[in-house]
C-alpha positions as CSV (number, residue, x, y, z in Angstrom):
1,X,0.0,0.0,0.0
2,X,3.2,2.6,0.7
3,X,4.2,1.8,-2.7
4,X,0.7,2.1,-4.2
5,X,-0.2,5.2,-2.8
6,X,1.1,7.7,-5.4
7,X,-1.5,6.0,-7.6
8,X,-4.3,5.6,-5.5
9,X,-6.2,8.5,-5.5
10,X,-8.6,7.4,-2.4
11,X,-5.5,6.9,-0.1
12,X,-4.6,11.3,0.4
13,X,-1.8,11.0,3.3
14,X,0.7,8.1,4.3
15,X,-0.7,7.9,7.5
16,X,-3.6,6.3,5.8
17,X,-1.8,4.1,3.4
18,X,-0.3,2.4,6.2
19,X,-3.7,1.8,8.3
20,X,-4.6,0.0,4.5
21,X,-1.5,-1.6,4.1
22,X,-2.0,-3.0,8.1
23,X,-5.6,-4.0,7.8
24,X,-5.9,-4.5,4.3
25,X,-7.9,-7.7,3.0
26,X,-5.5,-10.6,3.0
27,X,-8.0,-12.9,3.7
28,X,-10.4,-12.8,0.9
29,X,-7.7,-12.2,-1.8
30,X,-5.3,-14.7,0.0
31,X,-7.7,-17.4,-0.5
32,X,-8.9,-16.4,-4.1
33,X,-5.4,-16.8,-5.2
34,X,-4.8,-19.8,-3.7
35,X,-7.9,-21.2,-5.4
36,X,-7.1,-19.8,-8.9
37,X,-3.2,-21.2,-8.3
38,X,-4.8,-24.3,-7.8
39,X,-6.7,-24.1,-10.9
40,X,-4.0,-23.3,-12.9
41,X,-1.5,-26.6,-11.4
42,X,-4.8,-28.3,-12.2
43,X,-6.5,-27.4,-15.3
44,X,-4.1,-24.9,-16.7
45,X,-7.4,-22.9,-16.5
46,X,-9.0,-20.9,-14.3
47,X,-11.6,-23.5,-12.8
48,X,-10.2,-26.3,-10.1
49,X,-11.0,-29.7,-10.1
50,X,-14.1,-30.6,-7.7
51,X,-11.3,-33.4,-6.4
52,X,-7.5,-33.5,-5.7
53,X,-5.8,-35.1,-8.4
54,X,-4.6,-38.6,-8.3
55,X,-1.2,-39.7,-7.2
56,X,1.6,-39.3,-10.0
57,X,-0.1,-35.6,-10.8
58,X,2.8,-33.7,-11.9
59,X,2.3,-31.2,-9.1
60,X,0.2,-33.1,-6.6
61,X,2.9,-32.1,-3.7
62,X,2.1,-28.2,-4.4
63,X,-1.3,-28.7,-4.5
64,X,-1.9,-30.3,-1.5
65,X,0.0,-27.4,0.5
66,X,-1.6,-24.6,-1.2
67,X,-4.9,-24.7,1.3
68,X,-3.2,-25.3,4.2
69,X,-0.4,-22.6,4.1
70,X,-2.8,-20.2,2.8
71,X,-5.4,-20.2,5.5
72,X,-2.5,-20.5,8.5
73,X,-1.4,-16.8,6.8
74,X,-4.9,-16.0,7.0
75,X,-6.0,-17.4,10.6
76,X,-2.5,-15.8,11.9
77,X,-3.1,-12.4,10.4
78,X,-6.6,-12.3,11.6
79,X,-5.2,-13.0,15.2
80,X,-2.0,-10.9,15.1
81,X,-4.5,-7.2,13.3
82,X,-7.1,-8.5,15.9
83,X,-4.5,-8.3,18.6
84,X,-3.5,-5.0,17.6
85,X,-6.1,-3.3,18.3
86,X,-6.2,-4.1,21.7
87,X,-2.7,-3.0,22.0
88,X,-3.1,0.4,20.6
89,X,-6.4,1.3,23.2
90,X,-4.0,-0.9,26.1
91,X,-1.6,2.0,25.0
92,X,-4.1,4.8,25.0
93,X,-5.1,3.9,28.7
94,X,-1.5,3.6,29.9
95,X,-0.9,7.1,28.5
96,X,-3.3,8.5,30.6
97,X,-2.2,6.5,33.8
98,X,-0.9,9.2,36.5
99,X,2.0,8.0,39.0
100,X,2.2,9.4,42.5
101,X,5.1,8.8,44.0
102,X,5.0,9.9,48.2
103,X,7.7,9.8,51.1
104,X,8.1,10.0,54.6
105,X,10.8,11.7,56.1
106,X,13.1,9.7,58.6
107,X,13.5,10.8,61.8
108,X,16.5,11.0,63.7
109,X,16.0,8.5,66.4
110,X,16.4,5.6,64.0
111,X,14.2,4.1,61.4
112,X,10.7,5.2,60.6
113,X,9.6,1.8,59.5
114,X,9.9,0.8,63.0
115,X,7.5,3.0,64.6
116,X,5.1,1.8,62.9
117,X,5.3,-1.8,63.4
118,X,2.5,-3.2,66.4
């Protein structure tokens, strides 16, 4: 999305090209591409098979980890942009966190803590 920006005319400041680039839509696209590479190792076109190939397929071994790989990515960054959005209001809230710090001063007799023990 950084590199894409010059060109897109909706994205108008960096600030907002990296909010896309963070949040964009792996998911969806992520698993359209892994459905048409699948139809391509297939078919050489652009509709899969309705069943994996049988064994000896040429490129059975790529096939097979195409699904798998593709929705980890997309479970993981669902998790990890989910996540991050708790972190940034965590960091909001710590931001406004106020720290009091207090003392006592000793007195000359000896120790202060020890006056007040029972």
């Amino acid at each position: 999305m950084l590199a894409l920006k010059p060109i897109i005319p909706d994205i108008k400041t960096w600030r907002e090209a990296l909010f896309a680039g963070h949040f964009g839509p792996i998911g969806v696209g992520a698993l359209f591409v892994a459905i048409l590479a699948r139809a391509e190792l297939e078919t050489e076109s652009t509709t899969p098979l309705a069943e994996l190939p049988p064994e000896g397929f040429e490129h059975l071994n790529v096939i097979e980890l195409i699904w798998p790989i593709t929705t980890f990515l997309v479970i993981v960054s669902i998790i990890v942009h989910g996540s991050s959005i708790a972190v940034f209001t965590l960091g909001k809230h710590i931001n406004t966190l106020t720290l009091t710090m207090s003392y006592t001063q000793a007195n000359e007799e000896g120790p202060t803590w020890m006056d007040r023990l029972p």
